[in-house]
NUMI-56295 format. One record per residue: x, y, z of N, C-alpha, C in turn. Coordinates in pm, whole numbers, always signed. Example, Ala and Ser with C-alpha at 12.3 -4.5 7.8 and 13.67 -1.06 7.14 Angstrom:
residues 2
PT      n.u      n.v      n.w     ca.u     ca.v     ca.w      c.u      c.v      c.w
PT    +1319     -569     +780    +1230     -450     +780    +1320     -330     +780
PT    +1285     -225     +708    +1367     -106     +714    +1290       +3     +787
END
This chain:
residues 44
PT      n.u      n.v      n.w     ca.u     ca.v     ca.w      c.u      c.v      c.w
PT    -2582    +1735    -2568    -2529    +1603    -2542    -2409    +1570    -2632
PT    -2371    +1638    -2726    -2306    +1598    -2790    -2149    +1647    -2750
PT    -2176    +1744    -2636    -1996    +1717    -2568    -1987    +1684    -2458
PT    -2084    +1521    -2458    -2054    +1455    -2298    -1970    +1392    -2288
PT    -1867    +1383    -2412    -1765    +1271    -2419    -1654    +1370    -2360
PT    -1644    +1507    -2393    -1516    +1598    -2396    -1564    +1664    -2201
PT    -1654    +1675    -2141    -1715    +1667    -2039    -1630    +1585    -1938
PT    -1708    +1465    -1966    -1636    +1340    -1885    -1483    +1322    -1881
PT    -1456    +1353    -2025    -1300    +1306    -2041    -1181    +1431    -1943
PT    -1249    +1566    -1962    -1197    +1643    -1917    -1190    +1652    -1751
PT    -1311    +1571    -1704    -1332    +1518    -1587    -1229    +1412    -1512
PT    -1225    +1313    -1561    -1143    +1192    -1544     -998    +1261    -1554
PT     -976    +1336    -1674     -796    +1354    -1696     -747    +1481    -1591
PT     -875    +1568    -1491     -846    +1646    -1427     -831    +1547    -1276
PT     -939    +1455    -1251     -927    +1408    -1075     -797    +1288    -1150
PT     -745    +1248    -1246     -633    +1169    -1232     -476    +1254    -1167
PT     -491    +1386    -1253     -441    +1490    -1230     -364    +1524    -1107
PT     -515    +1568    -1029     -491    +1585     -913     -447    +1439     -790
PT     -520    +1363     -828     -446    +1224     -768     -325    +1206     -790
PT     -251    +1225     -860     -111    +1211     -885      -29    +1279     -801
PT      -70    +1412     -829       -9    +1531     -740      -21    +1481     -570
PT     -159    +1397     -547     -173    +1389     -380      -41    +1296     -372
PT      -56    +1212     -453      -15    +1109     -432     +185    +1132     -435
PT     +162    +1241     -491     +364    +1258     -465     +405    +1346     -351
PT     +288    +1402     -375     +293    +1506     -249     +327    +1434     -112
PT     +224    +1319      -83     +248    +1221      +20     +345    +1162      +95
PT     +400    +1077      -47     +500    +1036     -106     +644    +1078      -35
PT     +640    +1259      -81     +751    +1308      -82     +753    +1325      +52
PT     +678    +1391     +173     +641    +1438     +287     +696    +1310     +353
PT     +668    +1159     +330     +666    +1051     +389     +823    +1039     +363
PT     +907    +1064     +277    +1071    +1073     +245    +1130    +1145     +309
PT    +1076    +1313     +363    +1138    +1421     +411    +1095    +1404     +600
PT    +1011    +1338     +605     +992    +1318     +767    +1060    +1233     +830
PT    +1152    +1170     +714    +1224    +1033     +799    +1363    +1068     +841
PT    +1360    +1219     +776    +1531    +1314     +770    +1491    +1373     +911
PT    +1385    +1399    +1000    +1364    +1475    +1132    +1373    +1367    +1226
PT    +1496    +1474    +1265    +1499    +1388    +1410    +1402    +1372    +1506
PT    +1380    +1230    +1602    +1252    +1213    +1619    +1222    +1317    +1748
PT    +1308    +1374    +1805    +1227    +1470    +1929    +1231    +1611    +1843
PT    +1248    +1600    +1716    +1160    +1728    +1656    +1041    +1755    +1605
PT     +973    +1616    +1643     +844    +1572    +1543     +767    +1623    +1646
PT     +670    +1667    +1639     +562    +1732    +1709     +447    +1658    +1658
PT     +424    +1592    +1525     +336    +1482    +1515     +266    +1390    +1553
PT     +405    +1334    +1620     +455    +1193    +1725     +437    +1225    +1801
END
């Protein structure tokens, strides 16, 4: 019990981590889809 602090913490500072990353990743995808012209979108 005595490394539930380094546990948790290593926990929290890894899914912030990765949230960040989704979150630019998104981000960036949502910036670069607005450069396609729209009858190239296969999305849509």
């Amino acid at each position: 019990m005595d490394d539930l602090g380094f546990i948790v913490g290593s926990y929290a500072v890894t899914l912030v981590a990765v949230g960040l990353f989704a979150w630019s990743v998104v981000r960036r995808s949502r910036r670069l889809a607005e450069q396609v012209p729209p009858e190239d979108r296969p999305w849509t």
